[in-house]
N, C-alpha and C positions, 0 to 999 in steps of 0.2 A: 312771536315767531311761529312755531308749529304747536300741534296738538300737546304734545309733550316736548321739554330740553331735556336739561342737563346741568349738574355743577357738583361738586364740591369736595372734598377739604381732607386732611387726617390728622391721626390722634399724634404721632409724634413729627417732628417735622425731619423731613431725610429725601436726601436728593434723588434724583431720578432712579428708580431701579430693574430699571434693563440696560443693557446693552443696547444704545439706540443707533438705527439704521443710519450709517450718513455717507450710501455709496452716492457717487456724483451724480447730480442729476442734468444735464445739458439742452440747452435752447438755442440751438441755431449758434452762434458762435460764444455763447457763454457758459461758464458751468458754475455751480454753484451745491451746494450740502447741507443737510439740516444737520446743526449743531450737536453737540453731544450732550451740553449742559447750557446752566446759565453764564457763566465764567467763557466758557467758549463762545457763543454766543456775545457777547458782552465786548470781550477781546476784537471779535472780528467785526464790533460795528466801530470800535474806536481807532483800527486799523485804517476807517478810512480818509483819515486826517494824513495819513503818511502818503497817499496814494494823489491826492488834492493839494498836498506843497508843490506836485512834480507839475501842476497846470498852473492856467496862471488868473484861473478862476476865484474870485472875492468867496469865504467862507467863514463859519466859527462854530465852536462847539461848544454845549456844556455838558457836563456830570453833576447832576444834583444828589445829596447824598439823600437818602432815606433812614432817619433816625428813629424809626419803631422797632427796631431791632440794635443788638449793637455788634452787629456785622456789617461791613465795608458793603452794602448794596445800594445802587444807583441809578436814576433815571437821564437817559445819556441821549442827546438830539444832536442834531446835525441842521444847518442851517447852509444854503447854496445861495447865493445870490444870482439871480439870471437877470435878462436884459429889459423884463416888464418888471419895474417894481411893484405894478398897482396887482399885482396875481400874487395869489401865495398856495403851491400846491403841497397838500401837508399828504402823508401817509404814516399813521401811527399802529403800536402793535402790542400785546402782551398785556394787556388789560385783565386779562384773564389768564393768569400763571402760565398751564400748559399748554395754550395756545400760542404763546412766543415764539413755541419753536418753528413752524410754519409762514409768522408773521416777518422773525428775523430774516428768513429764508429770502421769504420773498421780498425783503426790503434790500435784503447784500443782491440779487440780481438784479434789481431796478437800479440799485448805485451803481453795479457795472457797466450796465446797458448807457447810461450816464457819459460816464469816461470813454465810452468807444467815440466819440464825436470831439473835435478838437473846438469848437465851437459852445462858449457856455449856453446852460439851458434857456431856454427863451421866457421860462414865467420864474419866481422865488420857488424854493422847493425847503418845506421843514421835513427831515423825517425824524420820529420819536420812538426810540424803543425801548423797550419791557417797562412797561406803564405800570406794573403789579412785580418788582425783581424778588421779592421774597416768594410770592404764587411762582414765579418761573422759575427760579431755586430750589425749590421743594415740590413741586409739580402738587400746584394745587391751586383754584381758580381766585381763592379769596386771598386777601392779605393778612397778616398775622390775627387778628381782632373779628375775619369772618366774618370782613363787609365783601361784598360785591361791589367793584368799583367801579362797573357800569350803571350801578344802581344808585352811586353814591353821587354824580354832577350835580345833585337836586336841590331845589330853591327851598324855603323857608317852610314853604306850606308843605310839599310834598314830605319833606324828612316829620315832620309832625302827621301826617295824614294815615288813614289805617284801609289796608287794602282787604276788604270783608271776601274777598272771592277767596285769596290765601286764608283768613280765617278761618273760612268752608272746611277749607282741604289739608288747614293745621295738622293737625292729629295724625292722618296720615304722611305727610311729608318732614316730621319730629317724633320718629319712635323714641323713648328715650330706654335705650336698652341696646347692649351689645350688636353689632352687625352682624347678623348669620346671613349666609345665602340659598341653605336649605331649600326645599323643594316648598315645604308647609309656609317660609316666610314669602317665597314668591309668589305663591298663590294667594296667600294672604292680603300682601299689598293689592295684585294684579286687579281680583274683587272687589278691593275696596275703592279705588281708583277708579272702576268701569261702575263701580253700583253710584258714584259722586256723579258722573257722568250720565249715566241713565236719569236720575233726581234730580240733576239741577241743566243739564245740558253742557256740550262743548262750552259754550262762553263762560261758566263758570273754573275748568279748567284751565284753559286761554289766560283768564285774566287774573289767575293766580299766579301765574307766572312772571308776571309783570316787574315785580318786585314789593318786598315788604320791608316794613320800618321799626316796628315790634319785638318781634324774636331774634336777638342775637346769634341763637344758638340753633338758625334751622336756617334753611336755604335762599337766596335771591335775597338777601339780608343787604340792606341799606346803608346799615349806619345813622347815627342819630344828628350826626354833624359832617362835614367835608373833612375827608379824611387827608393827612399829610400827604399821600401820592397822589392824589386830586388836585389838592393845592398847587404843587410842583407842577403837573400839567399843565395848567387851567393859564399857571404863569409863564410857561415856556412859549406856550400860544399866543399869548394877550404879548408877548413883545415883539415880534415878528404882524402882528396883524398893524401896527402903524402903519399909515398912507395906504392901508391895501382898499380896494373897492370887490376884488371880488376874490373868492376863498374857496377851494376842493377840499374837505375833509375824509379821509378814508380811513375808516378804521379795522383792521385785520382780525377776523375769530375764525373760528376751528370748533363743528357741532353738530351743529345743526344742519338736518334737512337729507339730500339725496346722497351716497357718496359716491365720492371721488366728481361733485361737481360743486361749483361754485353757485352762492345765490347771495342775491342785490335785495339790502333793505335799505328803504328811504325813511326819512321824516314819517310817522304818523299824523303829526299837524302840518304836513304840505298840503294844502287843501286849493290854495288860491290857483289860476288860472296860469297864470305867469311864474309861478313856484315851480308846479310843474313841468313847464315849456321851460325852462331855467333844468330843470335835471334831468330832460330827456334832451336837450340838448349836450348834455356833457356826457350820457348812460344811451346814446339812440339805441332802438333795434333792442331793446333788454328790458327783460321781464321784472320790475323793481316791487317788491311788496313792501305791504306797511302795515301795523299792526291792527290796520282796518278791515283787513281783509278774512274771510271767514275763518281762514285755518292759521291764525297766525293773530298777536297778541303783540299792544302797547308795551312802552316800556318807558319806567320811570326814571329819572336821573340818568339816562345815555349819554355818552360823553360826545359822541356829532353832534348827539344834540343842543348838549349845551354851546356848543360854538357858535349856529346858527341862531338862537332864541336868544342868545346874549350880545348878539352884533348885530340888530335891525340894520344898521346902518348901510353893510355890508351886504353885497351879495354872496349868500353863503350855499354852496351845496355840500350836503352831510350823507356819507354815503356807507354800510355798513360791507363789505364782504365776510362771507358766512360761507366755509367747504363745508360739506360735510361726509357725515363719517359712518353713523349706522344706520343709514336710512331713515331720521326721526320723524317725516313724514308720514309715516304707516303708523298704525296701530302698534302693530307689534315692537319695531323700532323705536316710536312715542316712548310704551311702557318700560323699554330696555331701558333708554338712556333715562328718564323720570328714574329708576328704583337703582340704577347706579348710583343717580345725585345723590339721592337719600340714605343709603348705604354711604356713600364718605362719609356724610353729613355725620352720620352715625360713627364712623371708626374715629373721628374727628374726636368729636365730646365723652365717647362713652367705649371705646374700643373696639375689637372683633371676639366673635362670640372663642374663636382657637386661631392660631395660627395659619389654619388654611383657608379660614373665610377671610381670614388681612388680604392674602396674597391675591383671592379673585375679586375682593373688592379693589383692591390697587391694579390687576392687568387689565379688570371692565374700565377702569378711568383712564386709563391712557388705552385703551381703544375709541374712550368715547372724545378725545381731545387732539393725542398723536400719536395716529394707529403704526405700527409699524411694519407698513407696506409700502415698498417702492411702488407699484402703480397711481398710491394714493399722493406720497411725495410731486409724484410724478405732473396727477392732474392739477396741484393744486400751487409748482410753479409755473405749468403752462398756461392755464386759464388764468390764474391771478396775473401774471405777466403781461399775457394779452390786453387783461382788461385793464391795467394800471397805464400801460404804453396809448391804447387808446382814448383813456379820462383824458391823459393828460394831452396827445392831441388835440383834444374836442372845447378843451378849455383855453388851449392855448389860442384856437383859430373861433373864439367865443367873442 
């Protein structure tokens, strides 16, 4: 994705801690609110079962429970039946804990916009949310064990494979030692980050990012195996895709890139001719990257991806949505959200160095996931709105 991301984790686990923003946000005749928590959240996606008895539209739902913890947490879909059975337009969310909240957001305005029409939807519609409910409960991107579970879709070789770019730049992205945010540890990193950079070039930072398999206990962390909320996806998917011929995958994150605007990642391995006249047909007019492109980095075990690479059969388009938040495209920005991640990373395993460097390591991570700003709220149900309402035209008249 860019020069530098962002991710990770803490030392105890404890729910969201601010007070978060949830004045209305309105679109044209809808309104809709980022959630307070996951529980909220959570509530209001299974609300929409009561809302769906009153049509007389074909539906089902499940709650799968998630047993790596022994709290009541669930991965909860929603399934529409429309009038093309051979479409299945999926839109999933929360993959990455504290990015739900945006994800949720934008999934309860798209079920509205839904219902305004007495006429069922014209293609299958899955939606899936909080893909990571312990990360969105605790506002934190990984799941209890501090896999990344967009890292974690991966095939046989990949979870055995070692990513030597992240070896490079180990050491610095695994301090192992208390989180200070001091002046001396800023600069410290900052150096050491820009002198990897100077010695090995961009594509060496680029492609550490990618994801690693290795280090449990440092960032973009894999997993060694398919983790229980993988599996649960992977199967709410594969039952819904019978009889289909062709498939919209959209997956919701919160991070990266310009803020308060949206960016379109495609496939890395879309290469073919007809791949991509295939997703500029459903994305026209839009600027899509891939981890091909100079400022922006592969990624292993992505879960679009795995939809598409595991259903040749099918025509699949795998589509990532990315708002972002500090700017991570810039230098400056890059290094922001980079030495956030690694800071949780750090408050995670090994604590804060006092209680004041907990506090700015926790208000830099929900700045760098879900800042609390209406403006930001704001772009990121307009634009995702927009662009959810027109996929799903462009595939419907595909």
């Amino acid at each position: 994705m860019t020069l530098f991301f962002l991710c990770y984790t803490p030392l105890l686990a404890q729910e969201l801690y601010t007070n978060p923003l949830t004045q209305p946000i309105v679109v044209g005749d809808l309104s809709t609110s980022f959630p307070t928590n996951y529980a909220a959240a959570k509530m209001r996606f299974k609300s929409y079962s009561d809302l769906l008895k009153k049509k007389k539209w074909q539906y089902s739902t499940s709650s799968q429970p998630v047993h790596t913890t022994s709290e009541h947490l669930t991965i909860d879909s929603l399934f529409i039946e429309g009038q093309n059975h051979n479409k299945l337009f999926i839109i999933t969310s929360g993959i990455h804990g504290p990015e739900g909240f945006a994800g949720s957001t934008l999934q309860d305005i798209y079920f509205q916009s839904l219902l305004t029409s007495e006429k069922i939807p014209e293609t299958d519609i899955l939606l899936i949310h909080s893909l990571n409910p312990y990360g969105y409960k605790y506002f934190q991107r990984t799941n209890p064990s501090n896999i990344d579970l967009n890292r974690n879709h991966a095939n046989t070789q990949e979870f055995f494979s070692t990513n030597q770019a992240f070896e490079t730049m180990s050491a610095i992205y695994t301090p192992k030692y208390s989180a200070t945010t001091g002046l001396v540890a800023k600069v410290g990193f900052y150096c050491a980050a820009i002198l990897k950079y100077i010695t090995h070039g961009k594509r060496i930072i680029l492609n550490s990012l990618s994801g690693q398999y290795q280090n449990e206990k440092s960032i973009f962390y894999g997993g060694h195996q398919l983790s229980e909320e993988s599996q649960i996806a992977q199967k709410i998917i594969e039952t819904y895709l019978v009889n289909k011929t062709s498939v919209v995958h959209i997956d919701l994150h919160t991070g990266f890139g310009t803020k308060n605007k949206l960016h379109f990642y495609g496939s890395d391995e879309f290469t073919s001719p007809d791949q991509l006249k295939l997703v500029q047909n459903i994305f026209p007019d839009i600027s899509i990257d891939t981890g091909k492109d100079k400022d922006f980095y592969p990624t292993s075990g992505d879960f679009v991806d795995w939809t598409w690479k595991n259903h040749p059969q099918l025509k699949v388009i795998p589509m990532v949505f990315e708002f972002g938040t500090l700017d991570s495209q810039t230098l400056s920005g890059g290094l922001a959200s980079l030495w956030t991640s690694v800071l949780e990373n750090q408050l995670r395993f090994y604590g804060a160095a006092s209680p004041h460097d907990k506090e700015i390591v926790k208000k830099r991570y929900e700045m760098l996931f879900n800042p609390q700003d209406i403006n930001w709220q704001k772009a990121v149900i307009e634009q995702g709105f927009s662009a959810l309402r027109k996929a799903e035209k462009q595939f419907r008249d595909l």
